[in-house]
Structure formats: structure tokens, C-alpha cells
Backbone atoms as SQL, in Angstrom:
CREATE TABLE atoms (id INTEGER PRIMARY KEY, chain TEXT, resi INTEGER, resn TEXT, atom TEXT, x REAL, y REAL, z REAL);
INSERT INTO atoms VALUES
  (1, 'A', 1, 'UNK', 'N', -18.108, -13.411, -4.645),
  (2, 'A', 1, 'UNK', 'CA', -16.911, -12.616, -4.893),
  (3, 'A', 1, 'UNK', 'C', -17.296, -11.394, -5.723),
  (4, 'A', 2, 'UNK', 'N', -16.814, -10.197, -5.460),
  (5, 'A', 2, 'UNK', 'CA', -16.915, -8.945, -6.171),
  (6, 'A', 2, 'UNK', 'C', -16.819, -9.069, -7.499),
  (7, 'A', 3, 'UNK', 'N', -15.571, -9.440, -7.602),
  (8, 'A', 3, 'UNK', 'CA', -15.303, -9.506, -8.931),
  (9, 'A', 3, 'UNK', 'C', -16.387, -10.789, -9.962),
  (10, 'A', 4, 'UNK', 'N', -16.845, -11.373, -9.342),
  (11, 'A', 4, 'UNK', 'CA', -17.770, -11.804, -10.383),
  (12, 'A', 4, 'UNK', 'C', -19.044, -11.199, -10.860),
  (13, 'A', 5, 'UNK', 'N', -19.261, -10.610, -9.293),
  (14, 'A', 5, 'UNK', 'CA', -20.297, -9.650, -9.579),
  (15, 'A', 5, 'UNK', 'C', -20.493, -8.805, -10.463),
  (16, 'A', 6, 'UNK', 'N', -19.598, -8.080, -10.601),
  (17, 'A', 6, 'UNK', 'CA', -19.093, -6.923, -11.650),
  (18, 'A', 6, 'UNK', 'C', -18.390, -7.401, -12.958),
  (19, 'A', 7, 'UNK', 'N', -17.756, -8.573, -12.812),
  (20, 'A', 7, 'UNK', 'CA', -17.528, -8.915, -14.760),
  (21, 'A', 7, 'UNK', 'C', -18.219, -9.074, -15.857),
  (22, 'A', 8, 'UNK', 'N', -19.534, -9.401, -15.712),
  (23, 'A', 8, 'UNK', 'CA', -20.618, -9.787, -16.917),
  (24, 'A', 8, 'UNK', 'C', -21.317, -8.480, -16.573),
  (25, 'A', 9, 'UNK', 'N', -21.375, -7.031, -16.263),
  (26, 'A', 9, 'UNK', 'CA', -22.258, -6.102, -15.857),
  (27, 'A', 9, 'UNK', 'C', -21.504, -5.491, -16.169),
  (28, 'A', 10, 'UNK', 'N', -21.758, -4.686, -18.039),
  (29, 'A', 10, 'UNK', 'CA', -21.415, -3.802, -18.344),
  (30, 'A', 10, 'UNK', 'C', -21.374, -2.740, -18.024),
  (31, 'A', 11, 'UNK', 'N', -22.214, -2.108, -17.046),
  (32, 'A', 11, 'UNK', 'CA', -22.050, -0.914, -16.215),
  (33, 'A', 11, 'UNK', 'C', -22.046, -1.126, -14.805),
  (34, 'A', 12, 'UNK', 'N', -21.396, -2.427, -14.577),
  (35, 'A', 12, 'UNK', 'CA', -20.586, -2.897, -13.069),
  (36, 'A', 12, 'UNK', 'C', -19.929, -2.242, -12.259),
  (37, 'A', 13, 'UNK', 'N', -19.987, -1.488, -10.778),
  (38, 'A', 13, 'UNK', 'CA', -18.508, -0.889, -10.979),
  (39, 'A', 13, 'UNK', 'C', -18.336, -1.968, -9.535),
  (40, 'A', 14, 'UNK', 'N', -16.859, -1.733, -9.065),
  (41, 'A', 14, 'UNK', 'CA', -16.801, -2.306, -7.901),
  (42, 'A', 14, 'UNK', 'C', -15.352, -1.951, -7.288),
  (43, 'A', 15, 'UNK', 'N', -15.420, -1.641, -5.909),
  (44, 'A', 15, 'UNK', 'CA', -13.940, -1.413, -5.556),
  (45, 'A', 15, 'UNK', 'C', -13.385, -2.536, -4.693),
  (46, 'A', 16, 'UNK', 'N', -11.894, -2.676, -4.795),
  (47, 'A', 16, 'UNK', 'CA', -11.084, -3.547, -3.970),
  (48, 'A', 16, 'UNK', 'C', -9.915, -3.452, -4.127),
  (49, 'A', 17, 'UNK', 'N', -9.109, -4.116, -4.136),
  (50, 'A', 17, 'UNK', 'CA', -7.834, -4.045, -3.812),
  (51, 'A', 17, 'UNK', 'C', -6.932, -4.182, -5.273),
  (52, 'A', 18, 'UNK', 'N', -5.577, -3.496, -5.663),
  (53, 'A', 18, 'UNK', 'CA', -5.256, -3.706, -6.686),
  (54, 'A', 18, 'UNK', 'C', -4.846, -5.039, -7.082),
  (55, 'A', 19, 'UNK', 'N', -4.204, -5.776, -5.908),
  (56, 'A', 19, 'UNK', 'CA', -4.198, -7.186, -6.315),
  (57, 'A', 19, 'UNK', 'C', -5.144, -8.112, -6.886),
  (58, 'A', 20, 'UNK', 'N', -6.719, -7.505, -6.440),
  (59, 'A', 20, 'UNK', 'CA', -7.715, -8.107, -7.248),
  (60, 'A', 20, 'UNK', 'C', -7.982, -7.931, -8.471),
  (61, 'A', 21, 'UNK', 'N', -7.508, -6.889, -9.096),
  (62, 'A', 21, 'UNK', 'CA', -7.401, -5.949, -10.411),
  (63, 'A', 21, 'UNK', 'C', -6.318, -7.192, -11.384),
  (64, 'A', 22, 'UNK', 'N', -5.310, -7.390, -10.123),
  (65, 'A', 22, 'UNK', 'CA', -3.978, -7.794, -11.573),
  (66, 'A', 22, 'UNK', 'C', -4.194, -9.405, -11.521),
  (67, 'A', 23, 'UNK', 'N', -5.044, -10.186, -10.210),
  (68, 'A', 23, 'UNK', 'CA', -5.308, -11.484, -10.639),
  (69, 'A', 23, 'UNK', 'C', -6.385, -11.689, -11.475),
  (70, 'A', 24, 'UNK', 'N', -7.330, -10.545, -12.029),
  (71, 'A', 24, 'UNK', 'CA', -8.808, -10.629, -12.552),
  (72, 'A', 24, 'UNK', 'C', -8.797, -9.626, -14.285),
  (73, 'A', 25, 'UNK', 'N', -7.204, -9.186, -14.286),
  (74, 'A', 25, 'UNK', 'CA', -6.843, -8.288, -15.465),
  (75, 'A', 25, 'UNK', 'C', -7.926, -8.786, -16.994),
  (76, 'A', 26, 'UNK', 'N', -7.983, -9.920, -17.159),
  (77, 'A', 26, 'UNK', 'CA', -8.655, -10.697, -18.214),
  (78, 'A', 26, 'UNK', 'C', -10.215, -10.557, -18.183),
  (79, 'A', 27, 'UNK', 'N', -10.832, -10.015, -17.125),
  (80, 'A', 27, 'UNK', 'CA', -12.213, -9.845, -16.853),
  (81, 'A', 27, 'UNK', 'C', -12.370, -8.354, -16.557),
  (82, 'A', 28, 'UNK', 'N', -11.708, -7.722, -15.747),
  (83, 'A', 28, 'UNK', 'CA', -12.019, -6.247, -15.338),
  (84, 'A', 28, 'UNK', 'C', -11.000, -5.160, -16.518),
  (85, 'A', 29, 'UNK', 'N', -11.913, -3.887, -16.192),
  (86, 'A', 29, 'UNK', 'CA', -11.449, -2.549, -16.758),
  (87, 'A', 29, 'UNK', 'C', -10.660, -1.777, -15.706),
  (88, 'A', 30, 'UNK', 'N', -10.065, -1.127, -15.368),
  (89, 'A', 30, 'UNK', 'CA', -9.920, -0.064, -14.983),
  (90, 'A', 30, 'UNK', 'C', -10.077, 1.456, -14.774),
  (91, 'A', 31, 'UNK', 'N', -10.746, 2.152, -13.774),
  (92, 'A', 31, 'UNK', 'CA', -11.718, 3.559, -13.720),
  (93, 'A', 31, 'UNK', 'C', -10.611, 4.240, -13.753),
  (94, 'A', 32, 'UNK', 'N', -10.004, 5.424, -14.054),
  (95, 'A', 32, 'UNK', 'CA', -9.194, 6.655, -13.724),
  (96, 'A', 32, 'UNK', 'C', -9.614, 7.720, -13.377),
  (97, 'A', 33, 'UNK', 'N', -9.126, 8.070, -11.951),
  (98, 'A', 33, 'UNK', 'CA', -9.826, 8.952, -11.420),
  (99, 'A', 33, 'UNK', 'C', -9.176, 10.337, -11.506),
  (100, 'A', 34, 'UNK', 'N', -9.971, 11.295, -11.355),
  (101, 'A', 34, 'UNK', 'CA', -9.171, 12.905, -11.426),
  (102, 'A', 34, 'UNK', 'C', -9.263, 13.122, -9.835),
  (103, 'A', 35, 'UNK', 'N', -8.556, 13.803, -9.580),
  (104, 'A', 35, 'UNK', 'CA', -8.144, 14.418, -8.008),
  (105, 'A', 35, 'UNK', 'C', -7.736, 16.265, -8.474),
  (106, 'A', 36, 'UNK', 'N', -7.822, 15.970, -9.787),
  (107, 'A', 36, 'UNK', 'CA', -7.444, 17.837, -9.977),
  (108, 'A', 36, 'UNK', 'C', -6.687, 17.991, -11.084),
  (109, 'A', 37, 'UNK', 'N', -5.897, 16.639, -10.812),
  (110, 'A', 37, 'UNK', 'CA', -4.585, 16.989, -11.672),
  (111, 'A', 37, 'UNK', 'C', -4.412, 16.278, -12.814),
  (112, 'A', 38, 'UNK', 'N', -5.685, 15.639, -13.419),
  (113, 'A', 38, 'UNK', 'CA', -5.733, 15.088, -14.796),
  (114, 'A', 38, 'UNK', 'C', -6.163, 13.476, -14.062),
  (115, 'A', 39, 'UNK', 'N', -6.740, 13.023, -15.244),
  (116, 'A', 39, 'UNK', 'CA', -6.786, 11.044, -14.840),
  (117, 'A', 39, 'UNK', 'C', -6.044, 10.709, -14.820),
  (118, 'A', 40, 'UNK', 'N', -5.939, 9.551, -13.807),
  (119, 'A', 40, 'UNK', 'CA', -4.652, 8.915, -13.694),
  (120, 'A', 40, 'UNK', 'C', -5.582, 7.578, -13.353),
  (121, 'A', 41, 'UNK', 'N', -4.591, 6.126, -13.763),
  (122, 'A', 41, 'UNK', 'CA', -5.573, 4.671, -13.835),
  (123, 'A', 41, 'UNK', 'C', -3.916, 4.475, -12.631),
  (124, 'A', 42, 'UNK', 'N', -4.626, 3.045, -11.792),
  (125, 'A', 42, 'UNK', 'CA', -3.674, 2.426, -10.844),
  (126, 'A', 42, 'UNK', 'C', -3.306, 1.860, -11.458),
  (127, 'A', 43, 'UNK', 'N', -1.723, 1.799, -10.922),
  (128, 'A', 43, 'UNK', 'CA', 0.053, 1.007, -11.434),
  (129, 'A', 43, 'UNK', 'C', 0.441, 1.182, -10.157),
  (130, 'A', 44, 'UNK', 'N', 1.517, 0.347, -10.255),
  (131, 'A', 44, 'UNK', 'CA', 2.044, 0.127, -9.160),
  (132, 'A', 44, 'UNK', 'C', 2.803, 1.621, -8.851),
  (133, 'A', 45, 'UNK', 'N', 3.074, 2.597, -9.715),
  (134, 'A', 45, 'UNK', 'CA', 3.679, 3.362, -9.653),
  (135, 'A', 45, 'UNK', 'C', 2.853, 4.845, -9.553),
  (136, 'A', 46, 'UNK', 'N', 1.832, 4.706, -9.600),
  (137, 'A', 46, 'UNK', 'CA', 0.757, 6.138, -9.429),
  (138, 'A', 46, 'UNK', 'C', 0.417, 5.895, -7.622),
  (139, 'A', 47, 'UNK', 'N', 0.213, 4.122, -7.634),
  (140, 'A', 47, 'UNK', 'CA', -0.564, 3.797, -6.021),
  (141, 'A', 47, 'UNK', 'C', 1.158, 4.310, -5.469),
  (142, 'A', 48, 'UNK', 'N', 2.177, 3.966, -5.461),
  (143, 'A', 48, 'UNK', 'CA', 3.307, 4.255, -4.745),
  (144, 'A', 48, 'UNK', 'C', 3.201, 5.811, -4.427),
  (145, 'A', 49, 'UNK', 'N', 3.164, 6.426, -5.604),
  (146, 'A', 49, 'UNK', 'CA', 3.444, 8.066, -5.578),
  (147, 'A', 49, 'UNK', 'C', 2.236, 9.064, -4.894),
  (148, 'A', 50, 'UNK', 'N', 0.918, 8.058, -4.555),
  (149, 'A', 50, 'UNK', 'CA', 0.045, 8.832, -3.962),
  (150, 'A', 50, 'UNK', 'C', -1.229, 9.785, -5.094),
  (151, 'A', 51, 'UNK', 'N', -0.566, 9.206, -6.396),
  (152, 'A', 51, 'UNK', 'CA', -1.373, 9.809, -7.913),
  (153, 'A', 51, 'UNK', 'C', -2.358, 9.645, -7.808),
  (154, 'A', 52, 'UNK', 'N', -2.718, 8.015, -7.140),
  (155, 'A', 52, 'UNK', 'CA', -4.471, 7.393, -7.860),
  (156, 'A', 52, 'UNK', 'C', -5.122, 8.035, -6.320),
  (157, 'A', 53, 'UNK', 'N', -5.470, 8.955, -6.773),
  (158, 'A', 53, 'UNK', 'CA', -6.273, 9.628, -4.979),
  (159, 'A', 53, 'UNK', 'C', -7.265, 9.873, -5.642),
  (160, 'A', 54, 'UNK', 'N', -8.098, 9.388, -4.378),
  (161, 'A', 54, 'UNK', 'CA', -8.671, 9.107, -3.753),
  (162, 'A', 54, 'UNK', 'C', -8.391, 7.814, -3.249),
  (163, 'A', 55, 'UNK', 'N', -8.413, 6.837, -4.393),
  (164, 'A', 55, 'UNK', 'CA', -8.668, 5.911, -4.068),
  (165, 'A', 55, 'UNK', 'C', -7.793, 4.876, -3.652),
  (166, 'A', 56, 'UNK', 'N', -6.649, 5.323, -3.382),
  (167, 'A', 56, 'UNK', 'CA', -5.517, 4.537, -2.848),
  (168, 'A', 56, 'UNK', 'C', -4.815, 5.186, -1.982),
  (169, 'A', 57, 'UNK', 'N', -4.305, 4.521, -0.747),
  (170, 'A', 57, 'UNK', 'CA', -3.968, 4.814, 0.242),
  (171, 'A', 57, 'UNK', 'C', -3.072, 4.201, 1.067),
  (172, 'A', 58, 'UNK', 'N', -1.793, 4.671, 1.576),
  (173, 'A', 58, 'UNK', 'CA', -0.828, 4.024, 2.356),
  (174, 'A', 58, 'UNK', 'C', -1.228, 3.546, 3.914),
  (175, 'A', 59, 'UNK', 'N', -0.410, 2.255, 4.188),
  (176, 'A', 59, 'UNK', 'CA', -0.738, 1.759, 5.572),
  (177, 'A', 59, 'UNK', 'C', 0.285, 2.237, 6.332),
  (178, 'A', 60, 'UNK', 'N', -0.078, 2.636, 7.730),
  (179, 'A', 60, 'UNK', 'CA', 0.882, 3.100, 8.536),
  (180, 'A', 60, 'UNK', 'C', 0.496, 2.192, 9.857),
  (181, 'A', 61, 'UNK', 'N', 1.987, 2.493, 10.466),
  (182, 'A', 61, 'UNK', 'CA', 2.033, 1.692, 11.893),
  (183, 'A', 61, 'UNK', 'C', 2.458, 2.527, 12.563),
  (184, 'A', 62, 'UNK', 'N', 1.589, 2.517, 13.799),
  (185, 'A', 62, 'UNK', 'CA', 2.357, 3.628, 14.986),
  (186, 'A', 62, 'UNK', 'C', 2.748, 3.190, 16.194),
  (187, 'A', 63, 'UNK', 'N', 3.732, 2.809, 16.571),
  (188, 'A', 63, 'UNK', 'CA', 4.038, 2.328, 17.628),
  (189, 'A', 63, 'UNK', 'C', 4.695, 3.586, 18.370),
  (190, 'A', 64, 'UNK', 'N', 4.231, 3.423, 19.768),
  (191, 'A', 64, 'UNK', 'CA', 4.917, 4.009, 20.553),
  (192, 'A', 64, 'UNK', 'C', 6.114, 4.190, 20.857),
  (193, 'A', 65, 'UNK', 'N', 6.789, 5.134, 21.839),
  (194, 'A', 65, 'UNK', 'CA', 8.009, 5.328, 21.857),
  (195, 'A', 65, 'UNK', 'C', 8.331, 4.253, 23.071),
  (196, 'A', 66, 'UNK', 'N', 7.167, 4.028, 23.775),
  (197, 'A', 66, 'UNK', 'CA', 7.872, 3.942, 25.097),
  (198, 'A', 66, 'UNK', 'C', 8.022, 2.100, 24.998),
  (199, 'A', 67, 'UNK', 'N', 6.925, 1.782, 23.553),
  (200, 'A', 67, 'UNK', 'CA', 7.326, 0.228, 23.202),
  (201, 'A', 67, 'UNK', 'C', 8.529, 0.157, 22.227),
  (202, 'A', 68, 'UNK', 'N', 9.078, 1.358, 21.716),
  (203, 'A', 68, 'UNK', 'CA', 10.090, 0.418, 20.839),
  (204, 'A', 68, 'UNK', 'C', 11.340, 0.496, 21.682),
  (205, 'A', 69, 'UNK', 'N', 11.069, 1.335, 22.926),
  (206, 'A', 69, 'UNK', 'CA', 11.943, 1.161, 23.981),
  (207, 'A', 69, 'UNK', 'C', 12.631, 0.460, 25.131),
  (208, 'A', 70, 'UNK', 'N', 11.151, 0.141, 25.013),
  (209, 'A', 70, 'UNK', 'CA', 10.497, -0.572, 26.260),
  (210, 'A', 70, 'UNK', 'C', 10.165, -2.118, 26.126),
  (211, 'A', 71, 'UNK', 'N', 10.439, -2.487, 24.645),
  (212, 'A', 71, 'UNK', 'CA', 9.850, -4.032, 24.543),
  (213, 'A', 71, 'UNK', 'C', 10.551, -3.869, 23.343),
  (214, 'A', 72, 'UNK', 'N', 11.628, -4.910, 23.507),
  (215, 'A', 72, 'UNK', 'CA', 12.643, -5.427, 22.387),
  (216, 'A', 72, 'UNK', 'C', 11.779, -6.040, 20.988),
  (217, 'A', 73, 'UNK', 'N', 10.624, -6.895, 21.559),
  (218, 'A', 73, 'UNK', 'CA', 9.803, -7.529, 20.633),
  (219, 'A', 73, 'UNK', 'C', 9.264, -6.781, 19.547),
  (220, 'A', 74, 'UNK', 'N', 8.710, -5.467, 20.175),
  (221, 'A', 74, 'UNK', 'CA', 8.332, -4.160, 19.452),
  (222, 'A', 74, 'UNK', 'C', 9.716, -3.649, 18.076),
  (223, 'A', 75, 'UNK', 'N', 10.558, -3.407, 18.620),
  (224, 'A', 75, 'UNK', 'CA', 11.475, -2.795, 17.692),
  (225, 'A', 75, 'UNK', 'C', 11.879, -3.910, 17.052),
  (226, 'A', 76, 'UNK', 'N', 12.396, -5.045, 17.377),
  (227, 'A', 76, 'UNK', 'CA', 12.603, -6.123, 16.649),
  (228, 'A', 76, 'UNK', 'C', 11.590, -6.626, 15.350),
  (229, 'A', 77, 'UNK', 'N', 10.123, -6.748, 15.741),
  (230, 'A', 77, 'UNK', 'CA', 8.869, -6.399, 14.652),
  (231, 'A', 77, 'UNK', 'C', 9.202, -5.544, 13.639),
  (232, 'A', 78, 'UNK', 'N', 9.258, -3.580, 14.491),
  (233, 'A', 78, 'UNK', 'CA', 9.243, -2.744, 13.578),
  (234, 'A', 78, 'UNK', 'C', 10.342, -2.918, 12.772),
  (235, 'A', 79, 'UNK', 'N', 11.877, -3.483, 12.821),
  (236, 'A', 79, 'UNK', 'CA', 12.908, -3.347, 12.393),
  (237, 'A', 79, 'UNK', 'C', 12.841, -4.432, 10.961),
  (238, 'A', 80, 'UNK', 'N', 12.129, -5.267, 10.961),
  (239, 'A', 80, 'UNK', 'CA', 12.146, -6.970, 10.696),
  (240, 'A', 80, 'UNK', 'C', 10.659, -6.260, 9.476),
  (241, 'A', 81, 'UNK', 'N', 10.214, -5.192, 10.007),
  (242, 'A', 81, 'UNK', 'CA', 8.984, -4.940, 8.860),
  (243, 'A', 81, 'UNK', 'C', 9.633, -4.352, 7.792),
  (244, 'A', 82, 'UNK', 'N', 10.290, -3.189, 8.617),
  (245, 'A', 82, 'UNK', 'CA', 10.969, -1.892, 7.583),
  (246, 'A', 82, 'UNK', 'C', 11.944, -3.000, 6.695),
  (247, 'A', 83, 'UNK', 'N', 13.073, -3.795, 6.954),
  (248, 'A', 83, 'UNK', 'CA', 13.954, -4.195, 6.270),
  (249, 'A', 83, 'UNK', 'C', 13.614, -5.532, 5.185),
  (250, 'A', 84, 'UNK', 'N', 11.830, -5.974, 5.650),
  (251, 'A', 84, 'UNK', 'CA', 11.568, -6.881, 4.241),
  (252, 'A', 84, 'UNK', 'C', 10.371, -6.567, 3.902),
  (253, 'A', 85, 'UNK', 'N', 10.099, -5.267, 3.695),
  (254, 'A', 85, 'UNK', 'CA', 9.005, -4.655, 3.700),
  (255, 'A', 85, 'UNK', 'C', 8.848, -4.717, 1.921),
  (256, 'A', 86, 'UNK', 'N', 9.194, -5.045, 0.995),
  (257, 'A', 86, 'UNK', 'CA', 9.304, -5.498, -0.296),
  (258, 'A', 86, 'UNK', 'C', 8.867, -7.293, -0.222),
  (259, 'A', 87, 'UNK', 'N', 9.339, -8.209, 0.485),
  (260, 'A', 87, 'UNK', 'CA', 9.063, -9.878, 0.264),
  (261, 'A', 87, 'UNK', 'C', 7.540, -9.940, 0.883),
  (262, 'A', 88, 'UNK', 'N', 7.425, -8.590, 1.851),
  (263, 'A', 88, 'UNK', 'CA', 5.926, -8.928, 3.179),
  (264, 'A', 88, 'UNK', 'C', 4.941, -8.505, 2.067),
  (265, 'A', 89, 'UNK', 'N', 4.860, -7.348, 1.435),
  (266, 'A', 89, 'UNK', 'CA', 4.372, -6.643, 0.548),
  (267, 'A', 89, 'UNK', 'C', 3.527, -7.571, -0.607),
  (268, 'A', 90, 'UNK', 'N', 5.067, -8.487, -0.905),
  (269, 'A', 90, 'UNK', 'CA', 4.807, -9.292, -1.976),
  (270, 'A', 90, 'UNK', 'C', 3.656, -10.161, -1.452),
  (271, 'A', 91, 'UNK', 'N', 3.948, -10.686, -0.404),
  (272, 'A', 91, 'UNK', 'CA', 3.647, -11.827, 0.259),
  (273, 'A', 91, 'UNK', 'C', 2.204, -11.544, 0.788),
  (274, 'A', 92, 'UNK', 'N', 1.824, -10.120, 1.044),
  (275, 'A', 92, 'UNK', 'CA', 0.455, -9.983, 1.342),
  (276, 'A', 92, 'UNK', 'C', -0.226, -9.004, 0.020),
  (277, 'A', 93, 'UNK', 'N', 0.415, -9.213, -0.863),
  (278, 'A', 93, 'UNK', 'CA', -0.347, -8.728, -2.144),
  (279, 'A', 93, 'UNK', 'C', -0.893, -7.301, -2.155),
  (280, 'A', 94, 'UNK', 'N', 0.280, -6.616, -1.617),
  (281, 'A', 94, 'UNK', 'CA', 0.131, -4.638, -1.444),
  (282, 'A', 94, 'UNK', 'C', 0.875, -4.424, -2.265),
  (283, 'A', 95, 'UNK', 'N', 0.970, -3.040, -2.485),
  (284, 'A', 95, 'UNK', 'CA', 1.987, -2.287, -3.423),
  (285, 'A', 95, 'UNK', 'C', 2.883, -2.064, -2.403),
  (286, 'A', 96, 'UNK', 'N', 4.603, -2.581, -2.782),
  (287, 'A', 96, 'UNK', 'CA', 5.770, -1.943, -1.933),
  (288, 'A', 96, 'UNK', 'C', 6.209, -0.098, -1.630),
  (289, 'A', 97, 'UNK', 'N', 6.747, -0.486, -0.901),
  (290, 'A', 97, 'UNK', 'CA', 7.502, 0.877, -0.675),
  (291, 'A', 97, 'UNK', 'C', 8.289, 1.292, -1.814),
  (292, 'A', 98, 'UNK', 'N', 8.456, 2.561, -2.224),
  (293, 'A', 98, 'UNK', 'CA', 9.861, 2.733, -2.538),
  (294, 'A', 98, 'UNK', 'C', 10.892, 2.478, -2.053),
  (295, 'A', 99, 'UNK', 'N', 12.018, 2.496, -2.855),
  (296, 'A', 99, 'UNK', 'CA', 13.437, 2.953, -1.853),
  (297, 'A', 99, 'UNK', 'C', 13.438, 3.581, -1.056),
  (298, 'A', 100, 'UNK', 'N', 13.212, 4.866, -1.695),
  (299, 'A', 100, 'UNK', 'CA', 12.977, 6.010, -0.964),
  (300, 'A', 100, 'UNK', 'C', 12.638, 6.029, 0.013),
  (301, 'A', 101, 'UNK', 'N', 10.825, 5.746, -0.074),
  (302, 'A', 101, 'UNK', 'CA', 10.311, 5.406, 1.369),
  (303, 'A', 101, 'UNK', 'C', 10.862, 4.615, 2.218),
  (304, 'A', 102, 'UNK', 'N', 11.387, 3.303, 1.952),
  (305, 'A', 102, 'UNK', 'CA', 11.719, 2.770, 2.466),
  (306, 'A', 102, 'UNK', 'C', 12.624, 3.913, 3.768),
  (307, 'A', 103, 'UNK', 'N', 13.527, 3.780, 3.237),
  (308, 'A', 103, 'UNK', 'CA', 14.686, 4.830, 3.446),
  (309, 'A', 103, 'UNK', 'C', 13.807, 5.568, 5.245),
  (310, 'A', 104, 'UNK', 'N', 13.017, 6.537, 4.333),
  (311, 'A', 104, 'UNK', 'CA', 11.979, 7.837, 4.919),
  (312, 'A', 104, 'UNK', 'C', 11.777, 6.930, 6.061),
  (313, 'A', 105, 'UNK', 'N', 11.256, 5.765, 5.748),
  (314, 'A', 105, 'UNK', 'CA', 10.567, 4.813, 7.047),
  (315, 'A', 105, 'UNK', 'C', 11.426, 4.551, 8.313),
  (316, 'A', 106, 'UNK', 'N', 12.584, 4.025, 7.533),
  (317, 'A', 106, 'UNK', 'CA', 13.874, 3.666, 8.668),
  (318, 'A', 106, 'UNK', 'C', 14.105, 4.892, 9.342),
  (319, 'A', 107, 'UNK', 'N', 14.243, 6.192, 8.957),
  (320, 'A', 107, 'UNK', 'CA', 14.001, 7.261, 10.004),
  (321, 'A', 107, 'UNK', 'C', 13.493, 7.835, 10.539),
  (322, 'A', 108, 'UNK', 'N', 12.063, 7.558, 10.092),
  (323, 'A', 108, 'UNK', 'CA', 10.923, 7.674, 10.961),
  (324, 'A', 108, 'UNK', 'C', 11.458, 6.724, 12.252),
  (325, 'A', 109, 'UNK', 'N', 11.824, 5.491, 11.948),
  (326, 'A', 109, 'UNK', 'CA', 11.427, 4.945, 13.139),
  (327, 'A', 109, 'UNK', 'C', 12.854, 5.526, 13.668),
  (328, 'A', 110, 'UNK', 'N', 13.827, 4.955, 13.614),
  (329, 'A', 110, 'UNK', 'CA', 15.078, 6.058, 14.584),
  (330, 'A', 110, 'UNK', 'C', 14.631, 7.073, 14.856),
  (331, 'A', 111, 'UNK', 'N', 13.815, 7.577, 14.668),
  (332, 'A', 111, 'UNK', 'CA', 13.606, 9.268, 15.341),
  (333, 'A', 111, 'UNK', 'C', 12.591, 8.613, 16.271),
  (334, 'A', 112, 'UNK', 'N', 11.720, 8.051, 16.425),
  (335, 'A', 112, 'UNK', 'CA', 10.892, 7.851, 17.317),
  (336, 'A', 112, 'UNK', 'C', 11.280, 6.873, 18.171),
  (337, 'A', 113, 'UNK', 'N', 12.543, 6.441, 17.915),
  (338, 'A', 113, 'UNK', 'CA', 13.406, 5.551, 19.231),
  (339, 'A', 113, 'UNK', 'C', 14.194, 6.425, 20.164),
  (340, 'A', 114, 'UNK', 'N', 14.370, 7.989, 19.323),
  (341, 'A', 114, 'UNK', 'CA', 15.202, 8.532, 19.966),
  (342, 'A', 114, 'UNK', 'C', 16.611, 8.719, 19.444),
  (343, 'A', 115, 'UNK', 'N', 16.874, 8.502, 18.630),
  (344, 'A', 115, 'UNK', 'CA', 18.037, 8.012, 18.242),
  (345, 'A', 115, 'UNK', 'C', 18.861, 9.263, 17.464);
């Protein structure tokens, strides 16, 4: 495991996921990186806003038009992601959406249904 690798190695570094950060908080440091605009260390609220760049990055899904049209299963998925996209989040140990995004997301996808 990474993280063992890097806990007793004072000049350790190692990257992974922030969930590995907040189950391993008692053993690891945290790096803050500059992108331009001063250091900034990952929170749930720098990884949301796009702050900790480089090194954090949003997941996207692209489904076609002609499947969320064309295959109920498809939009039913995308619909069923966007609306528990906070419990899935939880549940696969990512940083959630905002509201906001959230929001942004649900019309992303209506616009790409056509709607």
C-alpha cells in the first residue's frame, strides 16, 4: 500500500486519492500546491472549486444523445446518477458535487436530451 510506503519516509511523497488522505490523516501530511494563484492544500472545498490544480480533477460522463434517447436504460442511469450523486459520491469515496453543480449537471443533461 502507498500509504505505508510513504509514512515512515520523511521525505516520502506519494499521490492518491483524497479519501486515502482522510482515512490515513494520523500518518500523512499534506503538499499545497501553487497553480499561480497562491498554495492551496486539498478540502473538500478547494477539490470541489477546482483550487487544488493540478492535482485534482473532476469525473465526467458522456453519453450520447442518440442513447439517452434511444435507450431508456441510458437516461434512467444518467438521471438516477445526477439525483444521488451526493450518497454515490459518499459511497465511492469522491468529493460530491455542489448544489450548484449539481444543478449545472441536470442541464447539461436536458440539453443533451434535447429538451
Amino acid at each position: 500500500m502507498l500509504v505505508q510506503g510513504v509514512e515512515g519516509d520523511k521525505s516520502g511523497l506519494g499521490y492518491f486519492g483524497f479519501s486515502y488522505y482522510e482515512d490515513n490523516a494520523d500518518k500523512l501530511n499534506l503538499i499545497a500546491v501553487d497553480s499561480g494563484d497562491g498554495c492551496v492544500k486539498p478540502d473538500k472545498t478547494s477539490i470541489q472549486g477546482n483550487t487544488y490544480k493540478p492535482l485534482s480533477r473532476p469525473i465526467f460522463m458522456y453519453p450520447s444523445q442518440a442513447s439517452l434517447t434511444g435507450k431508456p436504460q441510458v437516461k434512467g442511469f444518467m438521471d438516477y446518477t445526477i439525483e444521488n450523486a451526493e450518497e454515490l459520491a459518499t459511497t465511492a469515496k469522491i468529493i460530491p458535487l455542489t448544489a450548484e453543480q449539481q444543478t449545472a449537471a441536470q442541464g447539461e443533461l436536458s440539453k443533451a436530451e434535447g429538451q
